[in-house]
Each structure stands twice: as C-alpha cells, then as structure tokens.
N, C-alpha and C positions, 0 to 999 in steps of 0.2 A: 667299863668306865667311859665318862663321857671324853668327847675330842675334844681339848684345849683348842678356842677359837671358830669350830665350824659355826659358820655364820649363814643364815635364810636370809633371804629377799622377802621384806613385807611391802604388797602391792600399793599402789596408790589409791588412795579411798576418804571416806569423811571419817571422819572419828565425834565422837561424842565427848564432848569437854566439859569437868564440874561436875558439881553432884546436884540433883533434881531435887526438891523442896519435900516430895511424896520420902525420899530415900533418908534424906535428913533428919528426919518426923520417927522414921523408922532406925535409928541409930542414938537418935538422941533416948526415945522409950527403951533400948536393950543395954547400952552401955552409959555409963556415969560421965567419963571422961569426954566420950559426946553429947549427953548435954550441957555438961558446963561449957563447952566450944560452942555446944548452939546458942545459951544463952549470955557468951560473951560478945559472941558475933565473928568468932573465925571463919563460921564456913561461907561468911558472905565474901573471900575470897576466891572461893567458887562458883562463885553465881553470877551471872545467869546462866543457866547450861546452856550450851551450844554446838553448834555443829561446823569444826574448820575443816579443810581438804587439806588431808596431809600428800606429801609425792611419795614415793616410793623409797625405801630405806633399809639397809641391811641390817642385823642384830644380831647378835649370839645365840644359836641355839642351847645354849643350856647359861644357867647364871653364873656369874664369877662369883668363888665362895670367897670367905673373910682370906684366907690361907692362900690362895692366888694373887688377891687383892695388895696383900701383905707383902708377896714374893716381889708383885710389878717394882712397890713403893721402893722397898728394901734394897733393889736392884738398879734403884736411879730414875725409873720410868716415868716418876711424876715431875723428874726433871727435863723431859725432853721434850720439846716444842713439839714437835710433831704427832706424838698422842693427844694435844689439846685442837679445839677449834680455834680462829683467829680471836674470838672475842673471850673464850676460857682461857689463853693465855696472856692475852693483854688485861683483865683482871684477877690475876693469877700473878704479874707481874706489880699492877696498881696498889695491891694490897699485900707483896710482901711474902706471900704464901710460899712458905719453901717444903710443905708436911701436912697431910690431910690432919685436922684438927682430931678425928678418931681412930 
C-alpha cells in the first residue's frame, strides 16, 4: 500500500505549456468531443505553446484518491487556512466557498 503523503522533489527545469497545433489536429480526427472544442475554439486557451522555467517543487508521490480526498474535507481540512496558498484562501474566502462544489 502506498504511504499516505510521501512526497518527491521535482527539480527546477522548463516545462512545456498548452497543446501544439500538430497534437490538436491529432485529437480533434480521434475523438468527437475534441473537435467540437476545436471547432468552438476552446483550445485556443492553450495556445500558444510555450516554454516557462518552473523552480523546484515538492508533490505527492502517489495521487490522493476520491476517499482520501473525502476523509481531508469531512475532517474539516478544507477549513484550515493553512492547507491553502495566500491567494486560494483569500478566493476561497471572496466567494463564500465553505465545500468543494463535488
């Protein structure tokens, strides 16, 4: 069973940001619901692709499942300042949010 919480260091590096026009073309011909988002013009939310430097940043080694997720909420967790960032709890606070919407 995986460890609750063991978290990796991901290095500082560029990342690749959005989806590429070639990859687009290729999503919209396999699935339906991608090209009506092509030919609504969603993915131009993604565009232009790019390349930002992210720094270095810690994450979970394994994913938090619904039932984890569930336990935090249920437990109060989504009330506590200090699981958010300054700017996830002062829109957290602006808009009222006392319960993830799902």
């Amino acid at each position: 069973m995986a460890t609750v919480g063991e978290m990796i260091l991901v290095p500082a590096g560029p990342f690749t940001m959005g989806t590429g026009a070639a990859e687009i073309e290729r999503l919209a011909d396999e699935f339906e619901l991608a090209r009506m988002w092509a030919v609504k013009g969603y993915f131009g939310r993604e565009q232009p692709q790019h390349t930002v430097a992210l720094p270095a940043y810690w994450i979970g080694r394994y994913a938090v499942t619904v039932a984890q997720f569930r336990a935090f909420v249920e437990a109060g967790g989504h009330h506590e300042q200090q699981h958010w960032t300054a700017s996830g709890w002062a829109w957290r606070e602006a808009v009222g949010r006392a319960q993830p919407d799902y």
